[in-house]
Every structure is written in structure tokens, then in C-alpha cells.
N, C-alpha and C positions, 0 to 999 in steps of 0.2 A: 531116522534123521529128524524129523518132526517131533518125536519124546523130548532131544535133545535140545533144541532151537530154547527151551524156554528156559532152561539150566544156561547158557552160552550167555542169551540175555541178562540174569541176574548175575552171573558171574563179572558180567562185563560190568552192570555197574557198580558193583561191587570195587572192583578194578581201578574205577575211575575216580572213586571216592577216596580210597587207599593209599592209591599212590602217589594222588596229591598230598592227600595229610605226614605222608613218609617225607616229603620234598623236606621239612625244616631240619632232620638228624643230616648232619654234615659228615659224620664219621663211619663211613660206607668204605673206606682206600681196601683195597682188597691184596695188596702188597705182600709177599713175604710167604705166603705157603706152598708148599712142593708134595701135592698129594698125589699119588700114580696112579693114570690108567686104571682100572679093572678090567681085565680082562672082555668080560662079558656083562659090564656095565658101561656109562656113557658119563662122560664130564673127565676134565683133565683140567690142572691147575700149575701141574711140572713147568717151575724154571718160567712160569708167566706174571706179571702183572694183569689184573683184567681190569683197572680204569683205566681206559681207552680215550673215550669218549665224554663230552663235556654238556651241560645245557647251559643255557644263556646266563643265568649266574656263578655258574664257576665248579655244581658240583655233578660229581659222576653219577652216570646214565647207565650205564653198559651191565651193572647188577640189576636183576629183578627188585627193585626197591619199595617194599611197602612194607603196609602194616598188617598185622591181624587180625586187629581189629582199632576203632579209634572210638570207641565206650570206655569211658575211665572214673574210676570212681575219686580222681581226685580233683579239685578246683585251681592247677596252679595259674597262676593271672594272666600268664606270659605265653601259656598254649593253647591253639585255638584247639583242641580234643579236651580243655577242661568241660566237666563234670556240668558248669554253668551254661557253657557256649553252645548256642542253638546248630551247629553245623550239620548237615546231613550225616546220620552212622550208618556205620554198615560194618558185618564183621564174616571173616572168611572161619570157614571150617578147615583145619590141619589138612585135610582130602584135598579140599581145594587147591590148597597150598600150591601144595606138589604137582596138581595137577598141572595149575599154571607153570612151574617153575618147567619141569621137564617139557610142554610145550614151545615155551618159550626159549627154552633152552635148542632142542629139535631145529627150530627156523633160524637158528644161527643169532638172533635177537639179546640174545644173554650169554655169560659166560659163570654166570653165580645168582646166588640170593643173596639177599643184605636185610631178614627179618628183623621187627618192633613190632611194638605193640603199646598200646595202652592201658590200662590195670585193671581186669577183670574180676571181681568179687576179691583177689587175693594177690599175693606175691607168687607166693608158691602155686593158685589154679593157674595163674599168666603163663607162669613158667614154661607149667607140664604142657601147656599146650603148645608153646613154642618147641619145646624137644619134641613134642610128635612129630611135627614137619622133620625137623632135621634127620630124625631119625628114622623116618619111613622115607626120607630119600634115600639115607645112606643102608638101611636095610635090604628094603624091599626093591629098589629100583638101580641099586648099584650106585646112586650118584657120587662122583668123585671130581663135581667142580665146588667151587669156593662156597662155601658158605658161613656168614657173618650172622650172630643170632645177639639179640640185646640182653643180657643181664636183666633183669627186675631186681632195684633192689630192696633187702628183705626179704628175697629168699633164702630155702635153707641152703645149709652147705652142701647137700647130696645133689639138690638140682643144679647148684652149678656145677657141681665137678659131671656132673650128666652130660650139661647143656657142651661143654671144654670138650666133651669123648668127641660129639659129633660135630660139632665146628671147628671150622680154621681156625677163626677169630672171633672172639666174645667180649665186648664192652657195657660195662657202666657208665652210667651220664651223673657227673656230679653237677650241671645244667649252673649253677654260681661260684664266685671264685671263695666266695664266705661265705658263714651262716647267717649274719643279720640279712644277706640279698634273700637268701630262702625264707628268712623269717616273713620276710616282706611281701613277698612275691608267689613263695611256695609254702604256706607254712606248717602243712601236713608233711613234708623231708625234711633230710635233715642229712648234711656234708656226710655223719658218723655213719650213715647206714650204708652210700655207697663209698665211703673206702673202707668199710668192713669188707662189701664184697672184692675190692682190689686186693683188699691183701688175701684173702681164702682163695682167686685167682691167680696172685702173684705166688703165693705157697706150693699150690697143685703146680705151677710150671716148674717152680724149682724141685719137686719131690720127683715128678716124670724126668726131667733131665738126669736126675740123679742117680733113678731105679736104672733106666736105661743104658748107662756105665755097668752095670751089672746084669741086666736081663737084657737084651734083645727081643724080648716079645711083649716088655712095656706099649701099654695102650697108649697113644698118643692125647695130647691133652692142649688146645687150642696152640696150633703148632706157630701161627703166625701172631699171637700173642693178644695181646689186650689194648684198648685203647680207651677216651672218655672224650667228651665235649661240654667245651662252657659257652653260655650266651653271652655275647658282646653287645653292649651298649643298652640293656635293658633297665639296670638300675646306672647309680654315680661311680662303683668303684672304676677307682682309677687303672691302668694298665699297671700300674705297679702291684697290685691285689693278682690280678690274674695272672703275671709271669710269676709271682712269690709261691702261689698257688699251684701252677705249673712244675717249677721245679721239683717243689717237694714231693709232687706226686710221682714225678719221673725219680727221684730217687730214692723213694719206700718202695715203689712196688712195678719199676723195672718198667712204666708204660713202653710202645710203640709207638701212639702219637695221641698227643691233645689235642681236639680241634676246635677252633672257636669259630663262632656262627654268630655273624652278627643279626641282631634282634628284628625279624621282620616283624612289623604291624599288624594286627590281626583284626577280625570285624566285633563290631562292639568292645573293643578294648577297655580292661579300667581305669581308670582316670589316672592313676600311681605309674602306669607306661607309658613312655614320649611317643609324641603322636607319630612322630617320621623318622625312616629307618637311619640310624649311624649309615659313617659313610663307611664302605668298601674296602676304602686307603687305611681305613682304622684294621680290619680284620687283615690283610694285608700285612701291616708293617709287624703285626704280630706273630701272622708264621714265620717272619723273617727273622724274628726276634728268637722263636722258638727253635729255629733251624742253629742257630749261634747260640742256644743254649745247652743243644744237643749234640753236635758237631764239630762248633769253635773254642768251649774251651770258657765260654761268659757266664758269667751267674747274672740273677737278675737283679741284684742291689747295682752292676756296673751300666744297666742300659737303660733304667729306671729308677729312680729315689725318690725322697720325701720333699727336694726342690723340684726335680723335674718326674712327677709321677705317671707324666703320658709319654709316648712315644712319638718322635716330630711323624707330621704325616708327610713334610716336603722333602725328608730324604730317610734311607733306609737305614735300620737301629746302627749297623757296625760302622759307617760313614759317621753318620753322626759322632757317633764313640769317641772314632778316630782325631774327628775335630775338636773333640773337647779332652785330648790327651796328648797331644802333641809333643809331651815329653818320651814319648813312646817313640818316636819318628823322626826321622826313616830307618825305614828296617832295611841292612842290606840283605838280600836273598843269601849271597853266596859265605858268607859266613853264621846268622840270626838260626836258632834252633825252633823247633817246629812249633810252638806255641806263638812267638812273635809274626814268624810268618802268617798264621792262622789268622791274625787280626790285623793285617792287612786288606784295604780294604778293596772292591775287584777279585781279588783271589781266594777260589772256593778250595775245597778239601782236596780234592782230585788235584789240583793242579800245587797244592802245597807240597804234594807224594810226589810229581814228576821233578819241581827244584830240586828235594832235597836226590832225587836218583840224580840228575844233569849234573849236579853242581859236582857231581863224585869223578867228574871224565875232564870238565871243563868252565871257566868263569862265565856266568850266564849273563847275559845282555840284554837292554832292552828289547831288541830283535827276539830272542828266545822266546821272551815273556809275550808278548803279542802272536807267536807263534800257539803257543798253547792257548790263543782266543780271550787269555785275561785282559780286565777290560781296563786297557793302560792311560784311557781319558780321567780315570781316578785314580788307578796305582800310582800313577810316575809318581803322585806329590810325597808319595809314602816309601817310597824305595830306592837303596843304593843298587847299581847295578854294575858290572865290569866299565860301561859306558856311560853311565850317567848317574850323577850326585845332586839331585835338587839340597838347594841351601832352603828348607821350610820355614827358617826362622826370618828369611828377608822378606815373605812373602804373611801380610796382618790377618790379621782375622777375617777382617771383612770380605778381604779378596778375596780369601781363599775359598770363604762358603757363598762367594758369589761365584765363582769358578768352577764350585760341587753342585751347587743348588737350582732346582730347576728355576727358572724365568716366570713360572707362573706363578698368581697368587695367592698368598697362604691360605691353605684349608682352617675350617675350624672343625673342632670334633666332628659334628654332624654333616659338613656339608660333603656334598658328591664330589666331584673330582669335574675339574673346570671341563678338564680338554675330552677324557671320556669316564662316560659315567658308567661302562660296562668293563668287570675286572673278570676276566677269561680264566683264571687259576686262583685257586683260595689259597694256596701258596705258593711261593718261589722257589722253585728247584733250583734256579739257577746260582752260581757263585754269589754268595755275599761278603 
């Protein structure tokens, strides 16, 4: 025990360095993978979500979240693990890894890993050391819970299709929504290299789904799929850059989710970063945005443009939409086909699938519609119902988004949120 004591120590601060510097990657969701049991191994991810659990800004806890290390050979401005920033380093050996992870795992503490790293000598050495871990868990120690491992991009294509075998989920960070923000900011990247890596990731999933129609003993290849994150509010592009940027990555290379992280502050910053973090409501009304890009049916020239390039921060994008299209409205439920209902606003996906099932027995009512929890303090203005017909056109503009809009007043990009300044979820699961 005494050998041991001084190993535990360095480990720990090891630990403590790590995990902090892992806190800024937002895109940790461990959603979507269904790996079974092992027999005579340990970890299980069947049929679960494992974020659980939340810290005081909004992102999940509940993966072993860290890094490998935070020594990096590059200088981008905007991360306090640049190459320039005096921070304390410290870096784990693959052993290590594991070691914590199944620890950690054992006291019920974790239900996954969620590895990065910072760029050590190479793309390709970063790599290889990240697949050691994954793979002397899933080798040696049987593990078969979640694990999330980061892309580097600029590796080759063998390390990723490597890193795909042993993880659930494997992401590239294309960190700007354009290249002049990297130029500025990062200007050793470059946009091209990490969505080379999406598309040689989006490739290998579709070649596995394919081979597997035909073999049943196809290797599984990052089953829960791929995902990236952009920083919000570090340089000027507008929200119209990052949802345009958005899109098209969601439909070249098949993402599961984008995540945007608004810009925290870091110590000695350089002069070219705002001193004080974007507000919260900013990152916010963007996964709302993003939720209605992927779900509802919006592209993003409809909820952003070259007039209005941000998104309001005092009400959410599809509201918003709504009031600025009023020729759209009102939708009656019991006749309107699934795209119009869609963009009503209150009513999410789920409850657009139960109208159209109800409306096949019986004329649905306002009663109905409250009964499935849609939120009818904004619907009514938007909907016919068996029982009720708002006339929207007698009711002005003004009214109307004084009747949407909250009471308090208006944000500006940067400021906090008047009434709280702590936002519990970095997105909105709920109906938009």
C-alpha cells in the first residue's frame, strides 16, 4: 500500500488538471449506442442514455471527461491548452487511462469515457495513443460501456477507421463556423482538414451499414455516429455563419449533433478575444434553432438572413418565424399536412405524430391539444381547432409579440439574462 500512495497522488493531480482543461469540449452527449453486455466483462450501454447528470453550466458530468493530455503544439488564441498559455500540464499515460476509467467506473461514478486530447508531436502519434486506451479497455478488460474518443484532425485514414472499431462515438471539432475565424484565431487549421476527417468518418459508416446487409460479422464502426462543435461568440460571425455552416455539415456527412459552446474567457487572453463571455441565451437559442433544423423541416436562410443575421435572444427562433409569417397562419390541425403543423409554434415532433393519429377517429379541440401538454399560451394564436378559430389578422403586430414576448428587457448579444443568469441545459429538448 505504501508503493502505491505516491502513484494515487500524481495520478490525482494529474486528474485534477485534466479534467478541468476537458470542461470547454461541449460535445460529450453519449446518446444513441446499444453495445451488449459481455459476458465476463463489465460496462453496459443497451437501450441507455448516460447523460444523466448536469454541472452548474449546463454540461454532462456523468462520462469520465478528460483529457490526455493538455501539451499541444499548437497556439490557437481562444484555448487556454495553447502552446503559448502558461497553465499547469500534465499528461496521463493510456495505462492510466484505463485505469481511472474502470475505477471510476466500479464505484458506480461513471457510466463511460468521453477522451481528447491536445496535439502531441503529431496527428497520427495523438491518435495512436488515444486508441490505446479505447482499446485496452475494450480488449483487455472487456469494457462495453460508452465510450466517446476525439478525432485529431490530420490523421490518417487507418487511425480513424481504428479509433470508429473501438468507440461508440467519434468526433471532429471544426472549433469556427469559417475559415477567415481560424485564420484569425487558429491559423495553424484549417475548416478543410476537419471535414476531410467527416467525410472519411461519414464514408466508413456508410460502407459498415452496407457490408452488414450482406455479412453479419461486419465490425461495427462508431455505432452512435459522429458529431463536432463550434465556439460561439469568440470572433463577429453572425448566427447566420454558424447555422449556414451547420446545415451543410449535417447534410454532407450525416452529423448527429453540432454543438456550440459559447466562448469562455481564458487567463491572459489575447487582445483579438472579448473580454466577457456571450450570454448563454445566445448559445440557447441556437440549439433551438438547430433542433428545427433537424427535426422541423427549416433551413437556415428561414430563421436567419442577411437583414436579420442573429437570432432574437427574447423569444425562440420558431416563434419568432411564426410572427414574421403570418401568412402561414393559422394552421388548422385537423385538416393541415405534417410539415404545416410542424411549424406551429408550442408543438414539438411527438405531439405532431399524435394529431395526425387522433384526428383519424375524431375532430381534435382545443381540450385535446392541452391534453398532450402542448403549450396552448402560444399555440391558440396559431391554430384552427373543432372549437376554436382565432381571427390573427384582427389582432396588430404589436399586440401580438407583446402577448409572445417576455416582459423583460431586451438582451443585447453579450449581456446575461436579467432574471437568471444560470441556463441548466445547453439545449431544449423540449417542443419548439
Amino acid at each position: 500500500m505504501t508503493e502505491l500512495t505516491p502513484r494515487l497522488a500524481a495520478i490525482q493531480k494529474k486528474l485534477a488538471v485534466l479534467a478541468d482543461a476537458a470542461k470547454y469540449d461541449a460535445s460529450c452527449s453519449s446518446s444513441g449506442a446499444q453495445r451488449k453486455r459481455d459476458p465476463n466483462g463489465m460496462g453496459n450501454s443497451e437501450g441507455m442514455g448516460i447523460c444523466h447528470s448536469y454541472a452548474p453550466d449546463g454540461r454532462c458530468i456523468s462520462l469520465l471527461k478528460i483529457l490526455l493530455t493538455n501539451f499541444c503544439i499548437y497556439d490557437c488564441k481562444f484555448c487556454i491548452n495553447r502552446i503559448s498559455s502558461n497553465v499547469q500540464r500534465a499528461k496521463f499515460t493510456p495505462e492510466e487511462v484505463i485505469w481511472l476509467t474502470l475505477e471510476f467506473y466500479r464505484r458506480n461514478y461513471i457510466e463511460g469515457l468521453f477522451l481528447s486530447s491536445g496535439i502531441i508531436e503529431s496527428s497520427d502519434a495523438t491518435m495512436e495513443l488515444l486508441i490505446r486506451v479505447a482499446r485496452g479497455l475494450r480488449e483487455q478488460h472487456k469494457f462495453n460501456g460508452y465510450i466517446h474518443l476525439k478525432v485529431v484532425a490530420g490523421a490518417s485514414q487507418e487511425l480513424i477507421e481504428e479509433a470508429g472499431k473501438w468507440a461508440d462515438r467519434i468526433s471532429a471539432n471544426i472549433e469556427m463556423p469559417v475559415q477567415p475565424d481560424l485564420d484569425l484565431l487558429a491559423p495553424a487549421k484549417t475548416i478543410d482538414a476537419a471535414t476531410k476527417a467527416m467525410a472519411q468518418i461519414a464514408n466508413k459508416v456508410i460502407e459498415t451499414k452496407d457490408n452488414l446487409k450482406h455479412f453479419k460479422s461486419t465490425p461495427k464502426f462508431a455505432p452512435a455516429g459522429q458529431t463536432t462543435q463550434m465556439i460561439v461568440g469568440a470572433t463577429s460571425s453572425p448566427d447566420a455563419e454558424i447555422l449556414k455552416t451547420s446545415q451543410e455539415l449535417y447534410n454532407k456527412f450525416s452529423l448527429k449533433r453540432v454543438y456550440y459552446s459559447a466562448y469562455s474567457p481564458i487567463p491572459n487572453a489575447d487582445a483579438l478575444l472579448p473580454a466577457e463571455k456571450p450570454s448563454l441565451v445566445r448559445e440557447n437559442r441556437l440549439y433551438q434553432a438547430d433542433w428545427l433544423l433537424r427535426y422541423y423541416g427549416f433551413t437556415a436562410n428561414e430563421l436567419v438572413n442577411d437583414k436579420n443575421p442573429n437570432l432574437a435572444l427574447d423569444i425562440d427562433p420558431k416563434t419568432s418565424w411564426a410572427l414574421g409569417h403570418r401568412e402561414s397562419f393559422p394552421v388548422d390541425v385537423n385538416k393541415s399536412p405534417k410539415a404545416a403543423l410542424l411549424r406551429i409554434p408550442g408543438v414539438g415532433v411527438k405531439n405532431v405524430e399524435r394529431i395526425l393519429q387522433l384526428r383519424q377517429f375524431h375532430k381534435i379541440t382545443l381540450l385535446d391539444l392541452q391534453k398532450m401538454h402542448i403549450t396552448i399560451s402560444r399555440a391558440k394564436y396559431f391554430v384552427i381547432t373543432a372549437d376554436h378559430n382565432p381571427n390573427i389578422w384582427l389582432l396588430d403586430s404589436e399586440s401580438l409579440d407583446a402577448r409572445l414576448k417576455p416582459k423583460a428587457v431586451q438582451l443585447s448579444l453579450f449581456d446575461q439574462p436579467a432574471q437568471d443568469t444560470s441556463v441548466k441545459l445547453p439545449y431544449v429538448a423540449a417542443a419548439v
